[in-house]
C-alpha positions, 0 to 999 in steps of 0.5 A: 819711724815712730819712737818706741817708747818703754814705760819708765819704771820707778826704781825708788824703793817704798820708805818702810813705815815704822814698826811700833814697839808692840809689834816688834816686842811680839815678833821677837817673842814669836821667834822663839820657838821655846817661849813660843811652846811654852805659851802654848801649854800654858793656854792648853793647861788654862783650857783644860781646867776650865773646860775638862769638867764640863765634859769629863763625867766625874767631878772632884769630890764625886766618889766611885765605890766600885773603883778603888785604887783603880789604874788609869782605865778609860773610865778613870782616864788617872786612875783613882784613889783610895776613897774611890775619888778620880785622880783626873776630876782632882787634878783639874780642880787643884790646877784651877786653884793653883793657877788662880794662887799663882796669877793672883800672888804674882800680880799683887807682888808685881804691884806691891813692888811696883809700888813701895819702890817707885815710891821711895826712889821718888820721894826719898828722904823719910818715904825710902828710909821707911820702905827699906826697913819694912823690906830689910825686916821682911827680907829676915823673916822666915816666911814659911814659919809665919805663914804656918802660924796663921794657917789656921785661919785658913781652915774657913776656907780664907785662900785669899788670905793665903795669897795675900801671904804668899805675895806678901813675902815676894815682892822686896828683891823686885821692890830695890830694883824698882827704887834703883830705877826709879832714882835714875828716872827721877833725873830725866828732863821728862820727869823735870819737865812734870815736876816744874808744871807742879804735876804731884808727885804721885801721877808723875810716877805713875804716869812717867815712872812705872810706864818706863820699868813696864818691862821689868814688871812684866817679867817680875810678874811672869816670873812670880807666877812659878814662884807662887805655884812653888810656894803654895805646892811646898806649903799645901803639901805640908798642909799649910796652904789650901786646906780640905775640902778644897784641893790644890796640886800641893795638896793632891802631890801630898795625898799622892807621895805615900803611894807613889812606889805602889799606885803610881798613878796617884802620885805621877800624873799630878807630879807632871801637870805641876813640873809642865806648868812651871816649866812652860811658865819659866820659858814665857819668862825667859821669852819675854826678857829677851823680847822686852830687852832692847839690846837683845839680838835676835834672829830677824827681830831687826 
């Protein structure tokens, strides 16, 4: 009798490969459904700025003489104004400059905290003694009152210099606990090991420093996003901020207000546009913390 012979089959299971913290970073943000949507409407709301004026027949400052204080109709999907203006047109324009106000605001507050707190944990000595008094005295400024005071300058049309404002007075919780970090930082053997090879202090922060708090900044900048919004909206709608002919969701929530119990829709419809970007802002926010924290537990990230 011939030998029956069965194929052998190896019963070693494959060696996993290693996940890189990239992939593991956004497989754990997908996971959660609310970060998830919230991602989701943002880029809806980014698209349709941007690309709703391309198709809707309207546009901002375009003037309808036989539709004033007209309801939403299917020619004026969010009614109109007094002066004949489209709700709809208006409200894309304001987003397009809100969103503009907040991504900008909030990057340059990132950086400027970034900066200023890296800097002087690093240094120390004269460099964190100056950058705690120009954070303890900005701490005790009333921003909305100095920004008010140079509102003025922003009639030319100057809302880079709003920015520049609005970031200017965000950046200091976020600058002390990047100093914080960056004392802890200081003491590590990779940063020893650059110090000892006489790379200059400067590269060694930005190199080894802010790449390791890159978590923290991404969150602080997420997070400035909806704060930058707020600010510019409470400031425009006090008519502080963006200023005429130019219009942002502060100052069409403003122009709104006094009709919001008779034309409804005048006031409403802007009022949502602005709570949805904030909300689905704040939820990418909390998604990223969770996502970026390496000792959050989360369904299936392991």
């Amino acid at each position: 009798m011939t030998a029956i012979t069965e194929p052998i089959v190896d019963d070693v299971l494959p060696l996993s490969r290693p996940v890189s913290r990239n992939r593991l970073v956004l497989r754990r943000f997908l996971r959660q459904r609310l970060a998830v949507l919230g991602l989701v409407v943002v880029v809806l709301l980014i698209a349709v700025a941007y690309l709703g004026p391309l198709f809707y027949p309207w546009k901002y400052d375009q003037l309808d003489f036989q539709a004033f204080q007209s309801p939403p109709t299917p020619a004026h999907w969010f009614g109109t104004y007094q002066t004949g203006g489209d709700v709809f047109a208006r409200t894309l324009r304001g987003l397009q400059k809100s969103l503009v106000i907040g991504l900008l605001g909030a990057l340059l507050s990132t950086v400027l905290a970034a900066v200023a707190g890296a800097f002087a944990g690093y240094f120390r000595g004269t460099t964190d003694i100056l950058v705690r008094l120009v954070t303890d005295i900005m701490l005790v400024l009333p921003g909305f009152l100095i920004i008010a005071i140079f509102s003025s300058s922003l009639r030319d049309g100057s809302w880079l210099l709003f920015i520049v404002l609005l970031a200017g007075f965000q950046w200091m919780i976020t600058a002390r606990v990047v100093r914080g970090m960056t004392q802890s930082l200081r003491e590590r053997e990779f940063v020893q090991a650059a110090r000892f090879m006489g790379v200059p202090g400067w590269k060694i922060i930005l190199r080894h420093i802010l790449p390791n708090m890159a978590s923290l900044l991404i969150i602080d900048a997420t997070v400035g996003v909806s704060s930058i919004i707020l600010a510019e909206v409470g400031l425009s709608f006090f008519g502080f901020g963006v200023q005429p002919p130019d219009v942002s969701l502060g100052t069409l929530i403003a122009d709104g207000s006094g009709a919001a119990l008779t034309n409804w829709w005048q006031f409403y419809f802007v009022a949502g546009v602005l709570v949805l970007l904030v909300l689905a802002v704040n939820l990418i926010g909390d998604g990223l913390r969770d996502a970026l924290d390496p000792n959050s537990e989360i369904e299936g990230a392991k």
